[in-house]
N, C-alpha and C positions, 0 to 999 in steps of 0.2 A: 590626576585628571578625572573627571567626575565621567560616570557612565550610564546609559540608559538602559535598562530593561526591559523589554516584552515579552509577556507570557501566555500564549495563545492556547486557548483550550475550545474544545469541540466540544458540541454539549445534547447528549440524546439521554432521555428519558432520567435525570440529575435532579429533580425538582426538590430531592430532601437534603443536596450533596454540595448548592451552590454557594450556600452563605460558609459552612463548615470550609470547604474549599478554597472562598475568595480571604477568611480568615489566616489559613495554614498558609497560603503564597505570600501574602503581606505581609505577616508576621516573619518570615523566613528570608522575603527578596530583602526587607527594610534594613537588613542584619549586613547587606553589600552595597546597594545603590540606594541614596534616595529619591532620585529619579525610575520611576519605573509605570506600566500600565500593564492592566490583562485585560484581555480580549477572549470574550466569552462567544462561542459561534453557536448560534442556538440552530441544529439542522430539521427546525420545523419537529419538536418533540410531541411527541400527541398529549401528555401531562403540561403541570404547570410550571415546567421549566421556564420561561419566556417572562410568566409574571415575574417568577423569583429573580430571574435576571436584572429585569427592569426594577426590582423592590431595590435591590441590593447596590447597583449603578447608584439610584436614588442618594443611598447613606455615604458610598462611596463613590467618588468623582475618580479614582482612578483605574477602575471597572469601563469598558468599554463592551456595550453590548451590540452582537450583531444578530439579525434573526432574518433568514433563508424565506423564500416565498415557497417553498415544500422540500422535501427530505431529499437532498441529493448525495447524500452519503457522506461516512465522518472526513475521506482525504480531500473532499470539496471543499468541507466546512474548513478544513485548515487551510486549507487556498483563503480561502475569503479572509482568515485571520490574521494572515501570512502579509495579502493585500493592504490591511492595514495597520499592521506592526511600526513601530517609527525606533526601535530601540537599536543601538549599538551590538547588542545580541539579542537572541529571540530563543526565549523556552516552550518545545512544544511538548506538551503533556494532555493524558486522558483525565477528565473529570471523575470518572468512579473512584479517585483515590489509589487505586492500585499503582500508579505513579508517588510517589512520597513527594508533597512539597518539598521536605524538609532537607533533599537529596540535591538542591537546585546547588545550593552553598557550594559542595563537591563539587558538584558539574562546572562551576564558575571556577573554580580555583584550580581546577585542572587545564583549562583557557591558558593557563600565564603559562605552563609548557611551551605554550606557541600553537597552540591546537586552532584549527577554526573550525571545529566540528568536535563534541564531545558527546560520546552517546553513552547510553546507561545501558549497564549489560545488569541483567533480572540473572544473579548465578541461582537463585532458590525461587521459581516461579509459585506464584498461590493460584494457578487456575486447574481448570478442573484437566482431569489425567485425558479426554479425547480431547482439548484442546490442544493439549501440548502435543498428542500424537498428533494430528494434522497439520499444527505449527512446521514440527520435524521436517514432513515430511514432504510436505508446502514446500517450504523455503531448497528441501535436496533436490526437488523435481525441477523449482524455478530456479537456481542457481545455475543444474545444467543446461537448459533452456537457453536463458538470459546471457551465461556466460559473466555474470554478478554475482559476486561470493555475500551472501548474508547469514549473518546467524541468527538463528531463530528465538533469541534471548534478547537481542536488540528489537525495539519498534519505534515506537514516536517519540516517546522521551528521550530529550537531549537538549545541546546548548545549541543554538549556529550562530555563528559571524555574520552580521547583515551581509558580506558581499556573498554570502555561500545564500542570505533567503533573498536576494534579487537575482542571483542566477537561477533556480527554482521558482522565482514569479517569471520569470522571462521566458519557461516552458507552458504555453497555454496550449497543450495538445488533450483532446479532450479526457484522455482515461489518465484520474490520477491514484498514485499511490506513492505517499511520501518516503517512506525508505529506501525505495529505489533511486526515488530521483536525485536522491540526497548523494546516493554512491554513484549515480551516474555524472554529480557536478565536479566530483573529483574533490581537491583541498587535504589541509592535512588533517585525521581523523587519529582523536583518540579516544579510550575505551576506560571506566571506571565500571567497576562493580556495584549494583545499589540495592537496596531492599526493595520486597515488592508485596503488596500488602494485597489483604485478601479484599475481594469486586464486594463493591457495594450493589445490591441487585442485580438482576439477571443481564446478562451480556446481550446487545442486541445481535448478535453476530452468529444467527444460525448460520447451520453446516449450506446450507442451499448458498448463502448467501457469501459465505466463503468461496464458495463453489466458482460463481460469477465472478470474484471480484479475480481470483486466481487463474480463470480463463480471459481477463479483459488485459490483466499485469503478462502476461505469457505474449497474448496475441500483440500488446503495443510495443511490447521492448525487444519481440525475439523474431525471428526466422525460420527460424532452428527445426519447426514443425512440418516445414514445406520440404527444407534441407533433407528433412528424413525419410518423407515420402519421396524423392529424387532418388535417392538409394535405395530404399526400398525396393523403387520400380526397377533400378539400373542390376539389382539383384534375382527380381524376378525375372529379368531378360535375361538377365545370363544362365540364370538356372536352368530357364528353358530351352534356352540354344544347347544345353549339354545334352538334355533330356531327348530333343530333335535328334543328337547327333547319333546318341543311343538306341533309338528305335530306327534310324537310316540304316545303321551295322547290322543290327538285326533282321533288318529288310534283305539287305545286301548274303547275309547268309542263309536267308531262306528261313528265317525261326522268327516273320511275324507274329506280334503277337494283336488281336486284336483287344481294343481299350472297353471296358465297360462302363456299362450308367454310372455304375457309381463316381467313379473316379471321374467321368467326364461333369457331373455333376458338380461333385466339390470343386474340381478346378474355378468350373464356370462362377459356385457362389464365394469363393474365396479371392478370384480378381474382381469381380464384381465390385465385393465389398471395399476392399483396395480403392479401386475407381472412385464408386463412391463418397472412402472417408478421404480420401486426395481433392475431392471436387468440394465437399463440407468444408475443410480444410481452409482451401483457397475460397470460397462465399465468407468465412468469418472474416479474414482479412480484405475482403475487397465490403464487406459491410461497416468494419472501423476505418478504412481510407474515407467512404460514404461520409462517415459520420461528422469524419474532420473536416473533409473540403463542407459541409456547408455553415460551417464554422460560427455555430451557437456559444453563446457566453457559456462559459464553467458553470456558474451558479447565477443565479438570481436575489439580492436583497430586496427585502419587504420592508424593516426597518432595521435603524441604527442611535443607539443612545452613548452619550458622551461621545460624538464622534472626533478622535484627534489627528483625523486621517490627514498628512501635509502634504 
């Protein structure tokens, strides 16, 4: 039985990487299915990614271009690609190549295990040493958080089962990050080892901007932060009720002592601050509930070439 492939890719700042790119996947998927299409998500690149797209669409009919009415981030862009994927399986991979086309074969032939989810584990990462330290340590903070076990070797690259990318279009909450959701749909998941080639050009992915995306992934999937400040507070009560009961004794035997600035001092900027980051706390979460009820579209398209969307 013959099978369909889709290969969605997000595409920021690529404009020397897309023809090299849309050659390595056709050359590689043609090798399993003849049916196949990729879908290039262009997320509004300030270079001439967009043209290249569209040059390349031109030569090739089974290049699907999509291009964002402004930059709404790469796990957007794979929403929209995701959107209009039509293939029996769907490969989602990064454009700078540090993803191996050539790795897709693997991934597909690992499927016949029974898999509906194959993801590629990076055992020898080419990025630079503070990424991988924050990768780490990203993924140990969110794990406990989340209560979602990820490893920091895995990211976008993988195979899915179309029922596993319709259960992930059927998630339209607005903070997205595809790794997660992919273990949040549950299915059966297996793991291959695959190369990982060194980033063509610079990463767009400052530390700020990790920063954000690791406070947005925390704040929609977990609790856990509130849960802690509840403890917290339920610890500063008690601590203090001992601390009362301790200076009552001392009352009671005649050996008050009285308390000074200073100490009266820290107490006061140490619940404070407490209060404070509890009430921070609870405005981020009640600013993403905001964001959801007024329940703007994901992204926006500006245009679409070969569109084979059904």
């Amino acid at each position: 039985m013959s099978v369909k492939i889709s290969i969605v890719s997000p595409v920021y700042k690529a404009e020397e990487l897309i023809e090299q790119l849309v050659e390595r996947i056709s050359y590689t998927v043609e090798k399993i299915a003849s049916d196949y299409e990729i879908i290039l998500v262009d997320d509004r690149s300030p270079d001439n990614s967009w043209e290249k797209i569209c040059k390349t669409g031109a030569e090739n009919s089974k290049v699907t271009g999509i291009q964002l009415s402004r930059n709404f981030g790469q796990h957007y862009a794979i929403t929209a690609g995701l959107d209009y994927a039509n293939g029996d399986w769907v490969v989602v991979m990064d454009c700078d190549l540090q993803d191996v086309p050539e790795e897709i074969i693997n991934l597909f032939k690992e499927t016949k295990k029974g898999y509906e989810i194959v993801l590629a584990r990076r055992t020898d990462r080419k990025d630079k040493f503070s990424q991988k330290f924050f990768s780490f340590f990203f993924y140990k903070f969110l794990n406990y958080l989340t209560g979602i076990k990820h490893d920091e070797k895995v990211a976008n690259f993988g195979i899915y089962h179309k029922k596993v990318i319709q259960s992930i279009i059927a998630m339209r909450e607005n903070v997205r990050y595809f790794p997660i959701m992919v273990r949040w749909v549950g299915f059966n998941v297996g793991y291959i080892d695959v190369k990982h080639a060194l980033r063509e050009g610079e990463t767009s992915y400052v530390l700020k901007k990790r920063i954000n995306i690791a406070l947005d992934v925390i704040l929609s999937y977990s609790d856990k932060p509130l849960r802690l400040f509840v403890k917290l507070g339920m610890f500063i009560s008690f601590t203090s009720i001992i601390v009362s009961c301790y200076y009552f004794i001392q009352w009671l035997l005649g050996k008050t002592i009285i308390m000074g600035y200073t100490s009266l001092i820290i107490s006061i900027w140490f619940l404070s601050g407490i209060i404070l980051a509890a009430l921070g706390i609870i405005g981020l979460y009640v600013g993403k509930t905001f964001q959801d009820v007024k329940k703007r579209p994901i992204y926006v398209i500006n245009e679409v070439i070969n569109d084979r969307k059904s």
